[in-house]
DODO-882188 format. One record per residue: residue in one letter; x, y, z of N, C-alpha, C, CB in turn. Coordinates in steps of 0.1 Angstrom, whole numbers, plus 5000, padded with zeros to 4 digits. Glycine has a CB too. Layout:
BEGIN
AXYZXYZXYZXYZ/...
# end
This chain:
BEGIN
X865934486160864934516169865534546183863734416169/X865634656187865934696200865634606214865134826200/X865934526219865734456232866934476241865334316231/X867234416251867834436262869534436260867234306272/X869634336250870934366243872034456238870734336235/X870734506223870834576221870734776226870534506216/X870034786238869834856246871034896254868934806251/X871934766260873334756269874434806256873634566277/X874534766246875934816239875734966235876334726225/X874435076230873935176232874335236240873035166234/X874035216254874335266269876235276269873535136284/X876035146266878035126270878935266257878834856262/X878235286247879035376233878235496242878335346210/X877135506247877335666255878135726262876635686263/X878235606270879135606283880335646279879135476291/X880535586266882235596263882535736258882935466250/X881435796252881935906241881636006256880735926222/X880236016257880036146266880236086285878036226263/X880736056292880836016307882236096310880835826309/X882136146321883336226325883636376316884736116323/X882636456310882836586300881436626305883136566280/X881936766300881236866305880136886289882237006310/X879136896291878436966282877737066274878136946283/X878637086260878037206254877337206242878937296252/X876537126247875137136233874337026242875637076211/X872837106246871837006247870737026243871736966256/X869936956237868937016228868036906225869537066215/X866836936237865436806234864736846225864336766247/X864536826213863336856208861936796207863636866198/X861236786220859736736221859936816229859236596223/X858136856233857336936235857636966247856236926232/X858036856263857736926272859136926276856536876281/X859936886275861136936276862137056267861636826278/X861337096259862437166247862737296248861937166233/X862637306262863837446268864837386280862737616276/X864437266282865537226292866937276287865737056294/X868037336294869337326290870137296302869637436284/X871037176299872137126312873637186304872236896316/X873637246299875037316293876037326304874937476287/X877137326305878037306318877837186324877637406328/X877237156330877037006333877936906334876336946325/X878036816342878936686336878436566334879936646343/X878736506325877636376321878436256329877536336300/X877836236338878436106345878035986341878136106359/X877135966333877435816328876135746324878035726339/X876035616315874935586311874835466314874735606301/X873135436320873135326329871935256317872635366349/X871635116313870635066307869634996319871134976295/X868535016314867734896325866834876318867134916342/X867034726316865934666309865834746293864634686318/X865434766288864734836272865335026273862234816272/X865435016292865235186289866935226291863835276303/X867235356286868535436290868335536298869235496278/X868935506308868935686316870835676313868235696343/X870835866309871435926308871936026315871335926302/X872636006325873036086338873936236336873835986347/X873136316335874136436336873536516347874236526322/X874936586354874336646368873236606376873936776366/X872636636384871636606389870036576387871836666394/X870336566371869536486359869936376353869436566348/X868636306348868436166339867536206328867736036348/X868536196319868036206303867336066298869536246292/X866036046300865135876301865235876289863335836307/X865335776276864835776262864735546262866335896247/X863735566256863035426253863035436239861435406258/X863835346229864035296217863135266211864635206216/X861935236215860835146210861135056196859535246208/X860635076179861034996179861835076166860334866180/X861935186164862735266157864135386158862035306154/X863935376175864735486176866035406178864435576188/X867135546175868735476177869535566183869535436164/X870735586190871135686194872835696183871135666212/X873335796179874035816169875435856176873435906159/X876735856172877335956179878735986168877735906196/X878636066169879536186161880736256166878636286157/X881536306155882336376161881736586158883936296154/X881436686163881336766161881536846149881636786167/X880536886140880536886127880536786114881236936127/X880436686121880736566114878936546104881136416129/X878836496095877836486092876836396093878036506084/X875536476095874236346099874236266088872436396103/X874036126088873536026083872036036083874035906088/X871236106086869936086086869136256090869635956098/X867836286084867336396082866936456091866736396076/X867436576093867336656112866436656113867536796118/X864636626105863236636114863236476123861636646100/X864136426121864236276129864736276139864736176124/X865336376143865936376157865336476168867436416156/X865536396177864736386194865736456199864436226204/X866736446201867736486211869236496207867536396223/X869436586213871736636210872036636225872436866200/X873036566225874136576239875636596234874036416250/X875936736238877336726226878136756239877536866208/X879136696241880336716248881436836236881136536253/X882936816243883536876232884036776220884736956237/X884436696226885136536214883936476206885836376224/X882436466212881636436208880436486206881736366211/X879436426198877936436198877036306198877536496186/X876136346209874936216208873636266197874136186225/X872836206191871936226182871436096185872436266167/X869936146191868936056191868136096177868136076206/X867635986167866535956164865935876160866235996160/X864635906159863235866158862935776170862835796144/X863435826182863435796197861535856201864935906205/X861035746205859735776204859435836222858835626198/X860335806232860035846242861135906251859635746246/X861236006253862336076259861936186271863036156247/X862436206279862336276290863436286301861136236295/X863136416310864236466314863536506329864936596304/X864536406337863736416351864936436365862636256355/X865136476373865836446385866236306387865236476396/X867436276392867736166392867536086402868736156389/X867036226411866236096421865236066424866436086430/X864436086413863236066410863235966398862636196408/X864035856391864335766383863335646383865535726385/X863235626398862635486399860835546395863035396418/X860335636399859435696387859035626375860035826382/X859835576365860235566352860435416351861635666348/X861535366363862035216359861535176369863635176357/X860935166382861235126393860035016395861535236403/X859334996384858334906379858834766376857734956366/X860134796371860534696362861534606371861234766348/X860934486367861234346371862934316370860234236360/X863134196375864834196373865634166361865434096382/X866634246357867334256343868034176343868034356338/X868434086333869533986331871034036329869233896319/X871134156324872134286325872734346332871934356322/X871834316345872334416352873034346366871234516355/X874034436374875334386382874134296396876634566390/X873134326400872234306406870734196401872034436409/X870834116390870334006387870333926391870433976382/X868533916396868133796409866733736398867333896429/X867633606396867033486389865833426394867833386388/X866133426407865133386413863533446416865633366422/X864033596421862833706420862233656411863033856417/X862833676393862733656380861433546379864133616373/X861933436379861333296383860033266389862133256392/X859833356401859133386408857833466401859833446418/X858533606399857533676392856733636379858033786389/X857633546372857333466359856433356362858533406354/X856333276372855733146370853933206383857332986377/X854733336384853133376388851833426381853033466396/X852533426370851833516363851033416349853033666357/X849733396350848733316345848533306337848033326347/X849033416325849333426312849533326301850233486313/X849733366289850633236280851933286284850533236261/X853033186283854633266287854933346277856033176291/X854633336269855333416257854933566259854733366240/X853533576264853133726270853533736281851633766271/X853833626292854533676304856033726302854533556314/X856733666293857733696294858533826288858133596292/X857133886281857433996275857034126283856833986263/X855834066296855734216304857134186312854034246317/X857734336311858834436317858434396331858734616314/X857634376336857534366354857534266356856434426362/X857834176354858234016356859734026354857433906345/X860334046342861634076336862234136328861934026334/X863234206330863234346320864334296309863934516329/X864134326298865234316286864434206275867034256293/X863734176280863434016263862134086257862633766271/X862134056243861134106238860834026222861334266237/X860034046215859033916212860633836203857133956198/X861533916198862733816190863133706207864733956184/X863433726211863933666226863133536230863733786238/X861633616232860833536235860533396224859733606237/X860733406217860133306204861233256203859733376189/X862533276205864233186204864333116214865633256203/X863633136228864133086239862733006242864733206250/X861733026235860732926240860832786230859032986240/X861632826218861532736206863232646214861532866187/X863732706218865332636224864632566234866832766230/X863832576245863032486257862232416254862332546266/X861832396240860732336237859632376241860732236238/X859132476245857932516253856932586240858532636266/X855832576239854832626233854232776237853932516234/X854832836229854332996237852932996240854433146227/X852232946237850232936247850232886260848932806240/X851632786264851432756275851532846287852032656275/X850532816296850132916309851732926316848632816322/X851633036320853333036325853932946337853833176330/X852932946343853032826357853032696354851832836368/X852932666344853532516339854432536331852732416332/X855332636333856632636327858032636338856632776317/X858732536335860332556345860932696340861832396339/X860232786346860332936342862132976350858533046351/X862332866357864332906364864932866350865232756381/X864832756343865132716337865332786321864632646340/X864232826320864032926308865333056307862433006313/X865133116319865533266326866933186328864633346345/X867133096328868633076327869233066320868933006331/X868732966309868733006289869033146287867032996279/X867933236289867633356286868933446293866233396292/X869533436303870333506311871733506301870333436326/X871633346302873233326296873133376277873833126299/X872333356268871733386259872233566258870233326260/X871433626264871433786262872433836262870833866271/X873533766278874833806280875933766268875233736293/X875333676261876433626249876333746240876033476241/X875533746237874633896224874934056228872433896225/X875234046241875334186245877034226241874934196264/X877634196238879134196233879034176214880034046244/X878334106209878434106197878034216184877934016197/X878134246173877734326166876334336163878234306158/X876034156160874734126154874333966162875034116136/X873133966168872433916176872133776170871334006178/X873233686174872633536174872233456182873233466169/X871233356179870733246191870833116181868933276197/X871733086168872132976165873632946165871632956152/X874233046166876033056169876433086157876932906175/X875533116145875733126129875633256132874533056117/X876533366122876833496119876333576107878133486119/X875833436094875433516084873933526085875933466072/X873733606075872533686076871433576071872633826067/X870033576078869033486076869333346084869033476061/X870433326089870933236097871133256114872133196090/X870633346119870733346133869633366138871433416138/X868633296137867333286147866933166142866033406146/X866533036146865832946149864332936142865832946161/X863333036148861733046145861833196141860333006159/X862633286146861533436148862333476129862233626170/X861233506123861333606114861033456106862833716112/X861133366105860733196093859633196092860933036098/X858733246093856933196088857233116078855733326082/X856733016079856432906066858032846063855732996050/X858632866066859932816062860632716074860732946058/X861132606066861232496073862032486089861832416064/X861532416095862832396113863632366108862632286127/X864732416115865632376112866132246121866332486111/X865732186124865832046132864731996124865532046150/X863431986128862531876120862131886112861731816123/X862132016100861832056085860232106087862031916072/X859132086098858332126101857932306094858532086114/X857232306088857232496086857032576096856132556076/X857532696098856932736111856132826114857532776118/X855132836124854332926120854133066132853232836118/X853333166129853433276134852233336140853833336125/X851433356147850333436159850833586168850233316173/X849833596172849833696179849233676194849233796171/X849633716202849833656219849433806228852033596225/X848233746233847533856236846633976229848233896241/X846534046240844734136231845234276236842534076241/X846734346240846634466240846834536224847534496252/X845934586218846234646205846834746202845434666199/X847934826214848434886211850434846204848034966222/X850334736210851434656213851234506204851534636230/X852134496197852334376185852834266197853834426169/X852234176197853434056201853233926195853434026218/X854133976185854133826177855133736178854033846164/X854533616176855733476181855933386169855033356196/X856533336169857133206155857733106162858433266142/X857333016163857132846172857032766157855232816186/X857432636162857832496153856532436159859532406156/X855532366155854432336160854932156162853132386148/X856232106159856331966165857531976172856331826154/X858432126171859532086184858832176198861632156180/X857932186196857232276204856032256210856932356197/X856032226223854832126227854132156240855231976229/
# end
């Protein structure tokens, strides 16, 4: 599942294949951009914030949001797609390489200085060179919510999303219903900080230090299946009333209080 993590190693394989080359193949396929062309161009580099990628070429930002299917691909020219061309959003081909976005649900192509447009909503990233814990903290323990929904709106803090939330409230012992202002929300974000930064370098996303499969999450993905500390089963809800947006949590109902 795409979160803040996963989002930073993305950005970092852009950066590496297309940053510093000129571009000859670009090709949005959604509706309001799908005659943009930056051909010639130079792609200067890919920046993540929070969930989202801007992708800097020339005096453009190529925005695309992962939601909870998209992926960005990269190839060598002529190389063959792993997956069926009605699925792809977008091509950024340098000469050594190709980017292939799909099933990228949100993409757009704006001036780059016009970015904060797009991100400039979003709360402080645990990712990024400019992470202020404290803002974080702040914006978190104001917000009246359950924490499990606070900590999933982007404008409080950018990068955690419901896997995150449910590993790091189940690691604090905190009960995702509780109102966020009775949470040591520095404390949390400090878990969370050092947590993401561990994962952002790895292949595959653990919060038990375990590598094999079915063994690296604590609560998120266990419905009914025992804690792994007090054999308790665990169980699963949904946090909040926006119905466009799933936010489901998996909490230990006795390490969790």
């Amino acid at each position: 599942m795409p979160e803040g993590d996963t989002v930073f190693r993305t950005a970092r394989q852009l950066d590496e294949a297309l940053a510093g080359r000129e571009v000859t193949r670009f090709d949005l396929r959604v509706p309001q951009a799908a005659t943009a062309d930056l051909s010639g161009a130079t792609v200067l580099g890919c920046v993540p914030r929070g969930k989202h990628l801007l992708l800097r070429i020339g005096d453009h930002t190529l925005h695309s949001h992962l939601r909870m299917d998209g992926v960005w691909f990269i190839y060598r020219p002529g190389e063959r797609w792993r997956h069926p061309a009605f699925k792809v959003r977008a091509i950024v081909g340098v000469a050594e390489r190709e980017a292939v976005g799909v099933d990228i649900a949100d993409i757009e192509l704006v001036r780059t200085k016009d970015e904060a447009q797009i991100v400039g909503h979003l709360g402080p990233d645990p990712l990024s060179a400019d992470w202020d814990p404290a803002e974080a903290a702040r914006r978190l323990s104001a917000d009246e919510r359950a924490i499990h929904v606070a900590l999933l709106d982007q404008r409080n803090v950018a990068g955690f999303g419901n896997v995150y939330a449910s590993e790091l409230l189940f690691l604090r012992g905190v009960l995702p219903t509780t109102p966020a202002p009775d949470v040591d929300t520095a404390a949390l974000l400090d878990l969370g900080a050092r947590t993401i930064r561990a994962n952002r370098d790895r292949s595959e996303r653990t919060f038990t230090g375990m590598s094999r499969p079915g063994q690296m999450t604590w609560v998120y993905g266990r419905f009914r299946r025992p804690c792994r500390r007090c054999g308790t089963p665990i169980l699963r809800g949904q946090q909040g009333a926006d119905p466009t947006r799933e936010r489901v949590t998996y909490w230990c109902p006795r390490c969790q209080h």
